[in-house]
VMD Tcl script that draws the C-alpha trace (Angstrom):
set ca {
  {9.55 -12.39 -39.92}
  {10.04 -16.22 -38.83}
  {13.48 -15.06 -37.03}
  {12.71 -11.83 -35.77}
  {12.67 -12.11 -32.01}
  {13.88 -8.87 -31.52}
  {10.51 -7.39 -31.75}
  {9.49 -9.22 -28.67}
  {12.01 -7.84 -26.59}
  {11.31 -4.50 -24.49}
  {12.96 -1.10 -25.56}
  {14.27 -0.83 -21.79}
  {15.13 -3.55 -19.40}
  {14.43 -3.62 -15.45}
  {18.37 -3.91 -15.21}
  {18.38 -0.96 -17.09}
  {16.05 1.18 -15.29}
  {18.17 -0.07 -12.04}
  {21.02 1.01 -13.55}
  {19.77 4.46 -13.80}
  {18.60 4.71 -10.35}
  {21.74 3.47 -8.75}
  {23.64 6.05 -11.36}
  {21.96 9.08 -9.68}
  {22.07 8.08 -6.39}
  {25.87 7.69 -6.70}
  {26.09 10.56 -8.75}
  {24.22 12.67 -6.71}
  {26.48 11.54 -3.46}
  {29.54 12.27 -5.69}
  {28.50 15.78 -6.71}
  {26.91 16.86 -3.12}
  {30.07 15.05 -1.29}
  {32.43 18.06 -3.01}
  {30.40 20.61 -2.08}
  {31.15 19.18 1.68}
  {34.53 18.67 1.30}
  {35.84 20.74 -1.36}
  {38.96 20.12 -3.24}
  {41.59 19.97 -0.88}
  {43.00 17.04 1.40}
  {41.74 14.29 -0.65}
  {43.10 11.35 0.84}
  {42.27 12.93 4.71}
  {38.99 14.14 6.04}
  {36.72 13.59 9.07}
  {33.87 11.75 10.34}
  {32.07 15.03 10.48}
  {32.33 15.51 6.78}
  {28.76 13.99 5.80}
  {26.17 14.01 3.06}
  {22.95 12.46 4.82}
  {25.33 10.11 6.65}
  {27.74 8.58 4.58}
  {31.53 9.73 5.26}
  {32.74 11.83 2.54}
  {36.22 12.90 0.88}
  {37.56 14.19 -2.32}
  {38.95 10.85 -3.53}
  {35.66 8.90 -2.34}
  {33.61 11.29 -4.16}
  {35.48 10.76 -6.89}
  {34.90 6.78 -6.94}
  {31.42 7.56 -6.35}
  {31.54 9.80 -9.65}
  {33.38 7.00 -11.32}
  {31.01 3.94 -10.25}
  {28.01 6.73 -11.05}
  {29.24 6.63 -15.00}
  {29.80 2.87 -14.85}
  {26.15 2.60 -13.76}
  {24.27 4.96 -16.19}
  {26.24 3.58 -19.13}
  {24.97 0.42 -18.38}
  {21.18 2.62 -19.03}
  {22.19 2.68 -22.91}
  {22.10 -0.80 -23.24}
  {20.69 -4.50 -22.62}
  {24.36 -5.81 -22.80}
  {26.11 -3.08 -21.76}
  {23.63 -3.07 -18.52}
  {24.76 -6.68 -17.62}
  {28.03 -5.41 -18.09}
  {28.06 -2.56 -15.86}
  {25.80 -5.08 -13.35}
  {29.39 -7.34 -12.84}
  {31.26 -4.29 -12.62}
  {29.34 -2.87 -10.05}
  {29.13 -6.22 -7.97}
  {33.28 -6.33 -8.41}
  {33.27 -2.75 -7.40}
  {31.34 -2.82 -4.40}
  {32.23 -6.57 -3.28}
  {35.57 -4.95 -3.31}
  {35.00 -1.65 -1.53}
  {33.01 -3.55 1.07}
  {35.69 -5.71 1.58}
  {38.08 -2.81 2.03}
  {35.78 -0.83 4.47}
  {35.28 -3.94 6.41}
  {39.06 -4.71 7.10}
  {39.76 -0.65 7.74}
  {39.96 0.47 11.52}
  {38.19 3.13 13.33}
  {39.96 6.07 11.13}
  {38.02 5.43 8.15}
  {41.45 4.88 5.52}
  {41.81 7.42 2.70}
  {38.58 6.93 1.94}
  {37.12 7.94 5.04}
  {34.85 5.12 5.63}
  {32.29 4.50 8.26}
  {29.64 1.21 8.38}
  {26.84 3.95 6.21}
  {29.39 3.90 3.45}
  {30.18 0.48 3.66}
  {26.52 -0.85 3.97}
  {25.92 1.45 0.83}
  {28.99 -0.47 -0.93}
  {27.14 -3.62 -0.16}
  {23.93 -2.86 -1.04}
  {25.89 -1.40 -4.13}
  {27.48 -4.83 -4.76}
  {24.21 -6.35 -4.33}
  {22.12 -4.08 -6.84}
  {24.85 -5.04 -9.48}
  {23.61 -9.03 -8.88}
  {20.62 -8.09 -9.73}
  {21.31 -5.72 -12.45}
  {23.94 -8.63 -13.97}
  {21.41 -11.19 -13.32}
  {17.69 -10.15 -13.65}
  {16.22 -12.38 -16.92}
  {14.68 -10.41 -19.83}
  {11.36 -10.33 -20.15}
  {9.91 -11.13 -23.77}
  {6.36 -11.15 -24.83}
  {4.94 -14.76 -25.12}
  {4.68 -16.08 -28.79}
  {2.36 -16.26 -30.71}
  {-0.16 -19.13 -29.93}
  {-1.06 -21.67 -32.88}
  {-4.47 -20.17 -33.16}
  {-2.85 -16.98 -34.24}
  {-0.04 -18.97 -36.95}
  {-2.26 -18.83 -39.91}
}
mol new
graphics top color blue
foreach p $ca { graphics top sphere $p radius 0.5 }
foreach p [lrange $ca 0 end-1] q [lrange $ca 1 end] { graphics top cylinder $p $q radius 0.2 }
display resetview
């Protein structure tokens, strides 16, 4: 019992619970972006092709499927949420960068500033998912040692 400190740790983690809420946004922008665009042209597409917003084509659905799976993995695990935390801040530091260098047509992602202010605030969500301490319950005082 003297070493046991994993009993004092929670069963789920605020990075954790972030990870799951970030998963199903994404994954909910992934799935609804196909039914928008469909399966065709997936490098192409239009500013008119929206989901509440955010520019939408196959192939940035598809990231937004694949940064979705990163996320709720990271829901299965302390670790493996601090994991999926860096990979999301990579990610979206990444995409951001991307959208912010692209010109007026969008690249083959089809990017406009919704999409890349939701890569940011992407990038920014993993921080705080890689980041955010562990909470543990306090120890036990020396009243309570006997």
């Amino acid at each position: 019992m003297a070493g046991n400190d994993r009993s004092r740790l929670p069963r789920t983690t605020a990075g954790q619970h972030l990870c799951l809420l970030v998963g199903v946004l994404l994954l909910l922008l992934g799935v609804a972006g196909f039914f928008v665009t469909g399966f065709t042209d997936w490098t192409g597409g239009s500013k008119e092709q929206q989901v509440i917003g955010f520019a939408v084509n196959p192939l940035s659905n598809v990231v937004h499927l694949v940064l979705a799976a990163i996320a709720l993995v990271g829901r299965t695990g302390r670790r493996r949420a601090r994991w999926s935390g860096i990979a999301l801040l990579v990610l979206g530091v990444g995409l951001f960068a991307v959208a912010a260098n692209v010109g007026e047509d969008g690249g083959v992602l089809n990017l406009n500033w919704p999409t890349t202010t939701l890569h940011g605030v992407m990038a920014a969500a993993g921080l705080v998912i890689a980041f955010v301490p562990v909470r543990t319950a306090p120890g036990p005082g020396t009243a309570e040692l006997r």
